[in-house]
N, CA, C and O atoms as a Tripos MOL2 file, in Angstrom:
@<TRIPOS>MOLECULE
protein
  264   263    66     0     0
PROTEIN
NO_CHARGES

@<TRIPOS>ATOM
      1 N          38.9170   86.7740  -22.1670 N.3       1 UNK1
      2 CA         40.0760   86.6040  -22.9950 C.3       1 UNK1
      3 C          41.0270   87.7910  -22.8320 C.2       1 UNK1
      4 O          42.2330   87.5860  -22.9630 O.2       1 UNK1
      5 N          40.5830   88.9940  -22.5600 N.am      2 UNK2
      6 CA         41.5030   90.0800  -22.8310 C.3       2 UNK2
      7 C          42.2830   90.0100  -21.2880 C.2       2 UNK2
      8 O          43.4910   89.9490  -21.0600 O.2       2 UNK2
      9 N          41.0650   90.0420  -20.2680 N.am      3 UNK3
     10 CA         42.3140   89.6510  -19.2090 C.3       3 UNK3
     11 C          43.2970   88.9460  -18.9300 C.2       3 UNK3
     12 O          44.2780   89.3950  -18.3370 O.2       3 UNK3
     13 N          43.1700   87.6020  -19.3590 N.am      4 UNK4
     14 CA         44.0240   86.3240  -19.8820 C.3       4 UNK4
     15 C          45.2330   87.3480  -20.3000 C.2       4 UNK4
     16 O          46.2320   87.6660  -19.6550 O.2       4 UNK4
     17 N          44.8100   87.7440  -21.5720 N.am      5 UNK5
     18 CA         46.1170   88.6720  -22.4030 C.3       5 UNK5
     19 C          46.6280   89.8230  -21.5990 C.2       5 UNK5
     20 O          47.6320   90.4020  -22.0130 O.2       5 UNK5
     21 N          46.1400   90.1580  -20.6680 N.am      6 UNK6
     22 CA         46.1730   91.5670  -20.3600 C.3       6 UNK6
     23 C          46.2560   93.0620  -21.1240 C.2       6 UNK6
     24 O          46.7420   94.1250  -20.7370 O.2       6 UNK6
     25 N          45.5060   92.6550  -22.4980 N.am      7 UNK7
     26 CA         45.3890   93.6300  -22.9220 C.3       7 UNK7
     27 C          43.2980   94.1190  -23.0830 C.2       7 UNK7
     28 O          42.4280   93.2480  -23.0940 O.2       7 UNK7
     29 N          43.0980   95.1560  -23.1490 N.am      8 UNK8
     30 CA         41.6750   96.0280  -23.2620 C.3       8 UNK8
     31 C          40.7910   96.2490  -24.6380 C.2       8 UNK8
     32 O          41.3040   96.7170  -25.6550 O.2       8 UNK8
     33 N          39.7010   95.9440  -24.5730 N.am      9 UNK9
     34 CA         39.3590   95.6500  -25.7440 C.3       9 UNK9
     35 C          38.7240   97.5140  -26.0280 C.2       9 UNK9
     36 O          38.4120   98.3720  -25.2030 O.2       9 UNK9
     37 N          38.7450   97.5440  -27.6190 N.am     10 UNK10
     38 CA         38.9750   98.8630  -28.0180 C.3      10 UNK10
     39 C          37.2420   99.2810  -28.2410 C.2      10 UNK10
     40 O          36.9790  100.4680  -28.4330 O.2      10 UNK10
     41 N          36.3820   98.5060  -28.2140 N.am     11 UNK11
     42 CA         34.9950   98.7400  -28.1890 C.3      11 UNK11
     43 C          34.0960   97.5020  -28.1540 C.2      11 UNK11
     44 O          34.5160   96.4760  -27.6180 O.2      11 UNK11
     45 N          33.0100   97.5500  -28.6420 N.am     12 UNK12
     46 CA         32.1150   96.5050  -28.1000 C.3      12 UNK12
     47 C          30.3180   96.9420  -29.2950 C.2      12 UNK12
     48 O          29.8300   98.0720  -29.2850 O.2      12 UNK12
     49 N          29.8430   96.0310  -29.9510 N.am     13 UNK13
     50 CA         29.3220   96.0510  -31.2290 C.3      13 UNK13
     51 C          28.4130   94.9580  -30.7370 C.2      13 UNK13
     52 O          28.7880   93.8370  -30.3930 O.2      13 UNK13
     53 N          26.9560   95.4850  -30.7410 N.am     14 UNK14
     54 CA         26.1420   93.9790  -30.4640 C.3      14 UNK14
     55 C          25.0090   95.2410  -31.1560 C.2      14 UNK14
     56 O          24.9600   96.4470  -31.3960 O.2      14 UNK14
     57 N          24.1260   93.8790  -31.2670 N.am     15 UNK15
     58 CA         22.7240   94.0790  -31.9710 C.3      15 UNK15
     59 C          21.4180   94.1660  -30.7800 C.2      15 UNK15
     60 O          20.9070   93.1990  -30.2140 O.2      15 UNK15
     61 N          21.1860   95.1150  -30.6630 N.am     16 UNK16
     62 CA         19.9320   94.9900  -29.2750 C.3      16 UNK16
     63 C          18.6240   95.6280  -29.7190 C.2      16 UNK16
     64 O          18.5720   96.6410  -30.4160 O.2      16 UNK16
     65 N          17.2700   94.7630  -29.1290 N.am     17 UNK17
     66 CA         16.3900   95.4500  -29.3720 C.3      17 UNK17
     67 C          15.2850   95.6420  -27.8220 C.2      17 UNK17
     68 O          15.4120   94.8940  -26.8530 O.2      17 UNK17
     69 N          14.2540   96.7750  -27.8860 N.am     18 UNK18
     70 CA         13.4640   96.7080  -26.8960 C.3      18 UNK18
     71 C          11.9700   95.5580  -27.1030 C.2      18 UNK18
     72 O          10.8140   95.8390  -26.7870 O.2      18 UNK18
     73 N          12.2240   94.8870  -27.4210 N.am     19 UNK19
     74 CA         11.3700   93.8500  -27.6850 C.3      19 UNK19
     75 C          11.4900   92.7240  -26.9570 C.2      19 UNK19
     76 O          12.6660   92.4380  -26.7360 O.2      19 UNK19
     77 N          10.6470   91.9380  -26.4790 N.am     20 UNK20
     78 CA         10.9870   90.4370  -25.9600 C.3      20 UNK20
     79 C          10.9370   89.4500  -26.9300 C.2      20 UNK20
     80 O          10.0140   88.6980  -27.2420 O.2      20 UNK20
     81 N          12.3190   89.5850  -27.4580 N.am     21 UNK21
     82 CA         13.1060   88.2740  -28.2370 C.3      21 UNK21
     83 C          13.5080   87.2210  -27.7180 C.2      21 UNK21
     84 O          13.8740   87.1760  -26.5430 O.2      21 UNK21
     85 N          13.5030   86.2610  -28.4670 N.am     22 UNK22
     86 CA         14.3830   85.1980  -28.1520 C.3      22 UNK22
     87 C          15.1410   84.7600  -29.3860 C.2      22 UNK22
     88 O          14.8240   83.7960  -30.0840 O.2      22 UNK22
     89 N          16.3360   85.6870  -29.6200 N.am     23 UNK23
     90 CA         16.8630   85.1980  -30.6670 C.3      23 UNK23
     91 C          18.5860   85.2740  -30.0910 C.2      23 UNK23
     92 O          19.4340   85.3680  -30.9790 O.2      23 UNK23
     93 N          19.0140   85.2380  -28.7900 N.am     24 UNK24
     94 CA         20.7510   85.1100  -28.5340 C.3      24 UNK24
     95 C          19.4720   84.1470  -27.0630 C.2      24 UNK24
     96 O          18.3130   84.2610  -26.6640 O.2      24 UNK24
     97 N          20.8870   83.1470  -26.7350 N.am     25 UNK25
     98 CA         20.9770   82.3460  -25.3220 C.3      25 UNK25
     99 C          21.3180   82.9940  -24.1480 C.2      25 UNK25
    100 O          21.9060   84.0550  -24.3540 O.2      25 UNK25
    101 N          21.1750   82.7590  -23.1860 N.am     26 UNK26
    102 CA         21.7860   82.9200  -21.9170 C.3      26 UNK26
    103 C          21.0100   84.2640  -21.0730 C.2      26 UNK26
    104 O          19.8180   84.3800  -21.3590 O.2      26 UNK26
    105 N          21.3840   84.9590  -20.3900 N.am     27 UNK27
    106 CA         21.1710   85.9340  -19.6300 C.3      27 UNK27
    107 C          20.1320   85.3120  -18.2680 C.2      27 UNK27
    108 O          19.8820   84.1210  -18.0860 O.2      27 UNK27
    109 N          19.8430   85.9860  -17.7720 N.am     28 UNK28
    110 CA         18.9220   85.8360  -16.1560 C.3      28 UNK28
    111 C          17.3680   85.4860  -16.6310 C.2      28 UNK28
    112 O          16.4430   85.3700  -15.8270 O.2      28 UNK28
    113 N          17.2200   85.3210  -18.2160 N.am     29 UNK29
    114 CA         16.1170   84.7600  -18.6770 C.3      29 UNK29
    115 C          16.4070   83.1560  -18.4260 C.2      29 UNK29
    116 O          15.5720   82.4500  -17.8610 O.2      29 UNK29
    117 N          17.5800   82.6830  -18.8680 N.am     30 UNK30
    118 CA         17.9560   80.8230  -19.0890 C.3      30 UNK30
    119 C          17.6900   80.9770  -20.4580 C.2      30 UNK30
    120 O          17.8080   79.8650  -20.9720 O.2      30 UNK30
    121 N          17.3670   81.8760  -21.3490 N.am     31 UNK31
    122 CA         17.1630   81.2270  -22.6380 C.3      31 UNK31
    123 C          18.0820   80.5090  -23.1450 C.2      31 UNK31
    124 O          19.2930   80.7200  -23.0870 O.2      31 UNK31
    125 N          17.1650   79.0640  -23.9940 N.am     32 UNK32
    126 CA         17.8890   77.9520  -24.2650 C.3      32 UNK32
    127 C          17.4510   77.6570  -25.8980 C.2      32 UNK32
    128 O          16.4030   78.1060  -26.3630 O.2      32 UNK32
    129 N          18.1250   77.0810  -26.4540 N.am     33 UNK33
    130 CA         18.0510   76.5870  -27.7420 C.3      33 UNK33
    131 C          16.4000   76.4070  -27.8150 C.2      33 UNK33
    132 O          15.6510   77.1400  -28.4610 O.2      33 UNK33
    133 N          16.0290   75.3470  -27.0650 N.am     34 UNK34
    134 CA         14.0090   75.1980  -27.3040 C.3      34 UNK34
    135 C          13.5980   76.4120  -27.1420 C.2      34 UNK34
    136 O          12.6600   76.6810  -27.8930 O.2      34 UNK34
    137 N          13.8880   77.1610  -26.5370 N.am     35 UNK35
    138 CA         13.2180   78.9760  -26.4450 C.3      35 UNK35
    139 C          13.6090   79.7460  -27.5330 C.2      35 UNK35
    140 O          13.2690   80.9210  -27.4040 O.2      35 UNK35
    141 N          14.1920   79.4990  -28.5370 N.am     36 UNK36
    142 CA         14.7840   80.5980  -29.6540 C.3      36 UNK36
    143 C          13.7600   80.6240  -30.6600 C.2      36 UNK36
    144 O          13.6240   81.6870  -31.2660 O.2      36 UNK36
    145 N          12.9330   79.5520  -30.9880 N.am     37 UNK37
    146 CA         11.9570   79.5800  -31.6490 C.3      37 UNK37
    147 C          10.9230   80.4030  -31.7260 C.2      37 UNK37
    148 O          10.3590   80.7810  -32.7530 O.2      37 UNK37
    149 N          10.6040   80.7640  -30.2820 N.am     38 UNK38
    150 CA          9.8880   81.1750  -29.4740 C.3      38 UNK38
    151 C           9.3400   82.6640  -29.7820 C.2      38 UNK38
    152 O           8.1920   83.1080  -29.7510 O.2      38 UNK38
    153 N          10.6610   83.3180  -30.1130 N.am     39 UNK39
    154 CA         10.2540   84.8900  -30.3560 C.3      39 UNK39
    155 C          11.3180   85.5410  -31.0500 C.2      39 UNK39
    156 O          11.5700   86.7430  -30.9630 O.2      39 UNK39
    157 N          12.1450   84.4140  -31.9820 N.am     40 UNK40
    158 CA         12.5390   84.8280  -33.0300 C.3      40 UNK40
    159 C          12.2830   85.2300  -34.0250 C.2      40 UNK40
    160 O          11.8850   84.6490  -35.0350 O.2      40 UNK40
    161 N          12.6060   86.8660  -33.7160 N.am     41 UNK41
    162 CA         12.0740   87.9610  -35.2850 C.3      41 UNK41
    163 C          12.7690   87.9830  -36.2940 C.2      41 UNK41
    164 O          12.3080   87.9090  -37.4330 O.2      41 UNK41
    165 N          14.1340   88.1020  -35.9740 N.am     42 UNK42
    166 CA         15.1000   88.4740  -36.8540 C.3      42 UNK42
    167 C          15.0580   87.8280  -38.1480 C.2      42 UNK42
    168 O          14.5720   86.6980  -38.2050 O.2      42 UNK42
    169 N          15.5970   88.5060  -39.4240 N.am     43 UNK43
    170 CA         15.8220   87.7830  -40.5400 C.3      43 UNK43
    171 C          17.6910   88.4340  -40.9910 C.2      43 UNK43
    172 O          18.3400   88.6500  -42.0140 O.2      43 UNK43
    173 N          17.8310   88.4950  -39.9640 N.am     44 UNK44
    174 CA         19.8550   88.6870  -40.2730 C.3      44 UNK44
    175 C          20.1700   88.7620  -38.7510 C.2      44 UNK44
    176 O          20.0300   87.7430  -38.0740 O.2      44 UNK44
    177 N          20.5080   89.7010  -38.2940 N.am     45 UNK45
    178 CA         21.5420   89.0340  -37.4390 C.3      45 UNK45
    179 C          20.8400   89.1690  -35.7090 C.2      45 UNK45
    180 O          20.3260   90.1710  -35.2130 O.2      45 UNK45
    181 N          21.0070   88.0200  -35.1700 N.am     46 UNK46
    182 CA         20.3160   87.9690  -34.0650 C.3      46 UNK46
    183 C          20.7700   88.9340  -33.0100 C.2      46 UNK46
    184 O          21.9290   89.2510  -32.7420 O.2      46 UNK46
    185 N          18.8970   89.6210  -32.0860 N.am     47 UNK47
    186 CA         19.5860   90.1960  -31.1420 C.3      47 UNK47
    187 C          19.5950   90.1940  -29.7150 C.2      47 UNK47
    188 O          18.8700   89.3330  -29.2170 O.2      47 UNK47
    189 N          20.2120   90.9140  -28.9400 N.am     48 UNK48
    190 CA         19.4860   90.9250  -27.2320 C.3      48 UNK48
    191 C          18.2340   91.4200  -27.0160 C.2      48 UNK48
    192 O          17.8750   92.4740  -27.5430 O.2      48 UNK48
    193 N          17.5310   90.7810  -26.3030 N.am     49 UNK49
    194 CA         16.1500   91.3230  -25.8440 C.3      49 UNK49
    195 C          16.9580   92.6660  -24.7560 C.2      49 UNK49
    196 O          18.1480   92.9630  -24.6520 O.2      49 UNK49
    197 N          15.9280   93.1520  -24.1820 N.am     50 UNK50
    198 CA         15.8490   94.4090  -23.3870 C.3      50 UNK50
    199 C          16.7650   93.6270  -22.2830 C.2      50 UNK50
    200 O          17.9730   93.8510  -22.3610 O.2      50 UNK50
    201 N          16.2960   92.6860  -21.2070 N.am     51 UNK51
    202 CA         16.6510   91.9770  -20.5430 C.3      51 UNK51
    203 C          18.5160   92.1370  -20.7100 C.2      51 UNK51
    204 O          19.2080   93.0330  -20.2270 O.2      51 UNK51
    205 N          18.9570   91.0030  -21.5140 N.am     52 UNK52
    206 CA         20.0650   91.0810  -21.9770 C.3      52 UNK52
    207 C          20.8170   91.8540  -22.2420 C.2      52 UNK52
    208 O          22.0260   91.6580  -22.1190 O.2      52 UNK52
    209 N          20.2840   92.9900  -22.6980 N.am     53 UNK53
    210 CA         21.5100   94.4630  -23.3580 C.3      53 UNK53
    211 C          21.3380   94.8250  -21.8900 C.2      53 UNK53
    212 O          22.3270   95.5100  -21.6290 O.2      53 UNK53
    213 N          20.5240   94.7050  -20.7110 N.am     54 UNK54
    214 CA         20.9350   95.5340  -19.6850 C.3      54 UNK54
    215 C          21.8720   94.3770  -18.5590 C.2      54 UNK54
    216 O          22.0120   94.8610  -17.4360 O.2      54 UNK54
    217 N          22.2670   93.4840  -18.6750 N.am     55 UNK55
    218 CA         23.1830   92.5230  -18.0370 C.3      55 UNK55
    219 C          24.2290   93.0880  -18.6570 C.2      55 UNK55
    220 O          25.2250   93.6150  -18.1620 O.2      55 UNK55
    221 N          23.8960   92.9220  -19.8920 N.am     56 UNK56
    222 CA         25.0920   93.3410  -20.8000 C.3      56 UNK56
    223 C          26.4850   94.4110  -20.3000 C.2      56 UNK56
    224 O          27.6870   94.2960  -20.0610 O.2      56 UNK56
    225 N          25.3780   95.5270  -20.3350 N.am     57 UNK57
    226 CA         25.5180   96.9840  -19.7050 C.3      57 UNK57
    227 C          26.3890   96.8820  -19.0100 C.2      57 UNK57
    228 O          27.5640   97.0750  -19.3210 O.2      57 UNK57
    229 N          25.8080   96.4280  -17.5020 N.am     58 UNK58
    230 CA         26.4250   95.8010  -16.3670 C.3      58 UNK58
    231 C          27.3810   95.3890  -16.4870 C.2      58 UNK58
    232 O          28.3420   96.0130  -16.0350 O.2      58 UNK58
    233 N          27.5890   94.0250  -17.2150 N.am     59 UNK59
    234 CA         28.7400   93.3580  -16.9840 C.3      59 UNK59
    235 C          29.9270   94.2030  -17.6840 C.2      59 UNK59
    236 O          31.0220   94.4050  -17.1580 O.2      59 UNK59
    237 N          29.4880   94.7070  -19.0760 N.am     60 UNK60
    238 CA         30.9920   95.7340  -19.5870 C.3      60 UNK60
    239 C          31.3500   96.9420  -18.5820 C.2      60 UNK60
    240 O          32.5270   97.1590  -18.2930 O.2      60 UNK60
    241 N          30.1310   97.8460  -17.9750 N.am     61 UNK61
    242 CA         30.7440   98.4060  -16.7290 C.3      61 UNK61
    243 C          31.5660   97.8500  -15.8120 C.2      61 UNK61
    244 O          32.6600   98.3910  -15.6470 O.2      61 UNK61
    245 N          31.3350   97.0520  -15.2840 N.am     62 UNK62
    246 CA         32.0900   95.9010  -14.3110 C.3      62 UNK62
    247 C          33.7080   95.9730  -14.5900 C.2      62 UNK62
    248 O          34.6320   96.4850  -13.9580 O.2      62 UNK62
    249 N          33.6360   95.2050  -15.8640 N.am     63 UNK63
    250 CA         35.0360   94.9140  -16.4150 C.3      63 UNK63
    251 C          35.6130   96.4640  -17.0700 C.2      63 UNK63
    252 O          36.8020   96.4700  -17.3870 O.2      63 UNK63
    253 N          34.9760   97.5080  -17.2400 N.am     64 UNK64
    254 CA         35.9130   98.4480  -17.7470 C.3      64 UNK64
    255 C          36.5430   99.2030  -15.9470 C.2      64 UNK64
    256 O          37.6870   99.6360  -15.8070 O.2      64 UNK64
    257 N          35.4350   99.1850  -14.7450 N.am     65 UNK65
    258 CA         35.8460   99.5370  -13.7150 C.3      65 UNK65
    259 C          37.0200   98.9020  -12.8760 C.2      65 UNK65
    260 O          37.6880   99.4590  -12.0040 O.2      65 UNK65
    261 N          37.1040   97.8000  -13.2710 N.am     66 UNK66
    262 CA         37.8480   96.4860  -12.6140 C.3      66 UNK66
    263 C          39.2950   97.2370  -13.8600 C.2      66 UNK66
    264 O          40.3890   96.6780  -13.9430 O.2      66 UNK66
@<TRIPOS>BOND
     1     1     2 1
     2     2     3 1
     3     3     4 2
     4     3     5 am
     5     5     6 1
     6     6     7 1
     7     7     8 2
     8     7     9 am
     9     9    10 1
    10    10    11 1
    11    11    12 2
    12    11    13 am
    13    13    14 1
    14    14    15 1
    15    15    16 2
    16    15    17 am
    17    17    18 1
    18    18    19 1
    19    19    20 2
    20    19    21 am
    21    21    22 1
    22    22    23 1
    23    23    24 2
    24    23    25 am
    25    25    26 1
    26    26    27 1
    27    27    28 2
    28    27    29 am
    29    29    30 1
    30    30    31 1
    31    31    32 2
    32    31    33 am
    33    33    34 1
    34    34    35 1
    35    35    36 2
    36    35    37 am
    37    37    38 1
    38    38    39 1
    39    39    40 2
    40    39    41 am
    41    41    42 1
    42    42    43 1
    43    43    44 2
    44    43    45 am
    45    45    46 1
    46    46    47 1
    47    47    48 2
    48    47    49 am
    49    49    50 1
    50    50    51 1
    51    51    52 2
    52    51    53 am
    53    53    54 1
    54    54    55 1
    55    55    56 2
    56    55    57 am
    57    57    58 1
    58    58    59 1
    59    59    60 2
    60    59    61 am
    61    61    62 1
    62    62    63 1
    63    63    64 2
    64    63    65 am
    65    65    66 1
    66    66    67 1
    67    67    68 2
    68    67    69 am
    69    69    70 1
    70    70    71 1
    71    71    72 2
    72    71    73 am
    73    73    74 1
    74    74    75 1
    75    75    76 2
    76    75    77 am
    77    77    78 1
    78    78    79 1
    79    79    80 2
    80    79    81 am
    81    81    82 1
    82    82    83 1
    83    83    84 2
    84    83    85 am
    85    85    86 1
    86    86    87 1
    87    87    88 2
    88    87    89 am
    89    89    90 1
    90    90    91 1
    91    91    92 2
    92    91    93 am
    93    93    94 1
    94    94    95 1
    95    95    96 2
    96    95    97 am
    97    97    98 1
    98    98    99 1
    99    99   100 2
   100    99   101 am
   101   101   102 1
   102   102   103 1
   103   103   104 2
   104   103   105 am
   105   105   106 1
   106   106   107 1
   107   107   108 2
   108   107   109 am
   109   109   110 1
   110   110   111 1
   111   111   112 2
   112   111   113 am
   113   113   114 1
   114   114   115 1
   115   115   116 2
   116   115   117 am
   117   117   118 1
   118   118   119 1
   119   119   120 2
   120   119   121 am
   121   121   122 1
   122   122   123 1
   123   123   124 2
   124   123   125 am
   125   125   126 1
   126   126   127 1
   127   127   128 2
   128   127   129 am
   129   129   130 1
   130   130   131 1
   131   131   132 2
   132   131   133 am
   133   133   134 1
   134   134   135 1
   135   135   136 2
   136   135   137 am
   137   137   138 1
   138   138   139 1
   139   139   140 2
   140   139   141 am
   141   141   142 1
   142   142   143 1
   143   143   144 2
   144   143   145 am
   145   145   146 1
   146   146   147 1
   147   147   148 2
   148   147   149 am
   149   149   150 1
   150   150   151 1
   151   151   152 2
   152   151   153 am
   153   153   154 1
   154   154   155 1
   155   155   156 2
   156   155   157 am
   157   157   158 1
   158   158   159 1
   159   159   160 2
   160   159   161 am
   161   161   162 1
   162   162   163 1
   163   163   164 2
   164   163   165 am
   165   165   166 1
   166   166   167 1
   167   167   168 2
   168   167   169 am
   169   169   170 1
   170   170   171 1
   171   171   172 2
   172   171   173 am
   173   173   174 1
   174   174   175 1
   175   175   176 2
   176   175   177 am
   177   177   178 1
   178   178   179 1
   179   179   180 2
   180   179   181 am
   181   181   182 1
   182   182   183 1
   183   183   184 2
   184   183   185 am
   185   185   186 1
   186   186   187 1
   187   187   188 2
   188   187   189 am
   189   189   190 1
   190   190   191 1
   191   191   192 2
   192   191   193 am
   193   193   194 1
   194   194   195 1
   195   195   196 2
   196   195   197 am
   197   197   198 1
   198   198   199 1
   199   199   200 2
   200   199   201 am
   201   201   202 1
   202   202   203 1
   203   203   204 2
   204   203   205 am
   205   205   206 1
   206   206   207 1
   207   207   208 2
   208   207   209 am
   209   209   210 1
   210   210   211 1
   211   211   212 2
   212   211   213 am
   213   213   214 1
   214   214   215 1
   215   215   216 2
   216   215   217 am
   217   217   218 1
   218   218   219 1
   219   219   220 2
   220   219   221 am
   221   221   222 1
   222   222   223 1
   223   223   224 2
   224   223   225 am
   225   225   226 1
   226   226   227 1
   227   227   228 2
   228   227   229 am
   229   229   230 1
   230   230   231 1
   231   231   232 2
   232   231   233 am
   233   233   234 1
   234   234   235 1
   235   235   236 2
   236   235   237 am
   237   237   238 1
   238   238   239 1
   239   239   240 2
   240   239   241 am
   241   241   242 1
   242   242   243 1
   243   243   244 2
   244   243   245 am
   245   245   246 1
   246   246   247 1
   247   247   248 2
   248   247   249 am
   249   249   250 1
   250   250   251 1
   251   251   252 2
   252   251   253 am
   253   253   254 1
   254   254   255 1
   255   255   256 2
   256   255   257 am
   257   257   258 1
   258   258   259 1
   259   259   260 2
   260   259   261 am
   261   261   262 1
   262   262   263 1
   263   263   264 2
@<TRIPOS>SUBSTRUCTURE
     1 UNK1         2 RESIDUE 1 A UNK
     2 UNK2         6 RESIDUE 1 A UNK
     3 UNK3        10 RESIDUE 1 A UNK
     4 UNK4        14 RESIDUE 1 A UNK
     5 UNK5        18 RESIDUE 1 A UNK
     6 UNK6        22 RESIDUE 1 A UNK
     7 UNK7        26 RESIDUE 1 A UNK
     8 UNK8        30 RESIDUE 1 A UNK
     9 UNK9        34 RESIDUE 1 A UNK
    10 UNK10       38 RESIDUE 1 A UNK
    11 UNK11       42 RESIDUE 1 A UNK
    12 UNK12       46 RESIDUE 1 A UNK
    13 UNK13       50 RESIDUE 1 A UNK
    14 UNK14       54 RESIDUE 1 A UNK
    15 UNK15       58 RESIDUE 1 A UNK
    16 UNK16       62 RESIDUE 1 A UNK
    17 UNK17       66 RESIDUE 1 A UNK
    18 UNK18       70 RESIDUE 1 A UNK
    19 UNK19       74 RESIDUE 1 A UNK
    20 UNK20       78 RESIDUE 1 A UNK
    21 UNK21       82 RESIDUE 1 A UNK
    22 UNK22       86 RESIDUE 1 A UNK
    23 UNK23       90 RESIDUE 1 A UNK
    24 UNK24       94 RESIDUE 1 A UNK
    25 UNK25       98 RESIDUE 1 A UNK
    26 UNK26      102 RESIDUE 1 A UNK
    27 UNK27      106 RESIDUE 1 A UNK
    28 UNK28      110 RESIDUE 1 A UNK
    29 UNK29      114 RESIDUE 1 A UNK
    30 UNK30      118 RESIDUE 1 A UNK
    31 UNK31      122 RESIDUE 1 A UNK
    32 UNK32      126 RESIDUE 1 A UNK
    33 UNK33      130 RESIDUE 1 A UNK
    34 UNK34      134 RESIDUE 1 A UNK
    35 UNK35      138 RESIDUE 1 A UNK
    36 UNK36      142 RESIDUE 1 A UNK
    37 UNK37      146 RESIDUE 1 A UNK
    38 UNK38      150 RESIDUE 1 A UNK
    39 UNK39      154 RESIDUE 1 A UNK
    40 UNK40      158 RESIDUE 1 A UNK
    41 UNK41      162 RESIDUE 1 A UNK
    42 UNK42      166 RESIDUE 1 A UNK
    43 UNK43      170 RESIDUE 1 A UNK
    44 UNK44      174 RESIDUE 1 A UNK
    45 UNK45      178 RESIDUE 1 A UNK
    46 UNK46      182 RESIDUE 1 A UNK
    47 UNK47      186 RESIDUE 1 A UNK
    48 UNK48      190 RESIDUE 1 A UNK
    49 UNK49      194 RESIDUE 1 A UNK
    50 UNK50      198 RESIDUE 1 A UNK
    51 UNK51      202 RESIDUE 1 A UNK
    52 UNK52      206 RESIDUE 1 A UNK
    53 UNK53      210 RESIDUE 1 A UNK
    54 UNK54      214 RESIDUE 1 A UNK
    55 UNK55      218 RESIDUE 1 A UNK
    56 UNK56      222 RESIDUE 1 A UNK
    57 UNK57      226 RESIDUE 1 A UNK
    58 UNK58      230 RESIDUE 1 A UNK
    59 UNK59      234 RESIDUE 1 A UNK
    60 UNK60      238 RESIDUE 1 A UNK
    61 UNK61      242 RESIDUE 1 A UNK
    62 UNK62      246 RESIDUE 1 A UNK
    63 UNK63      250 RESIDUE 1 A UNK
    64 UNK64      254 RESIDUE 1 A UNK
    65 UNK65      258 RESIDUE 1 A UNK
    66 UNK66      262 RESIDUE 1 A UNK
């Protein structure tokens, strides 16, 4: 979205833990809706497994280098 706008986003706020969760979708795991059950801890706000906060990482490096 911000490229769209061409404007830069001013920070970046996520919930991560070193645990193997399954409580957010997507990343190089495939986690899918039937997998959230799975190793959902949380009782407020869902987070990235280890996996995920380090794609994560990646990908905001990416886009702040770009």
């Amino acid at each position: 979205m911000h490229r769209a706008l061409g404007t830069h986003p001013g920070g970046i706020h996520v919930e991560i833990t070193g645990e193997d969760v399954t409580e957010c979708l997507g990343g190089a795991q495939d986690i899918s809706d039937v997998d959230l059950a799975g190793r959902y801890e949380t009782a407020c706000d869902p987070r990235l497994n280890t996996q995920q906060s380090l794609e994560l990482a990646f990908l905001v490096a990416e886009m702040l280098r770009d």
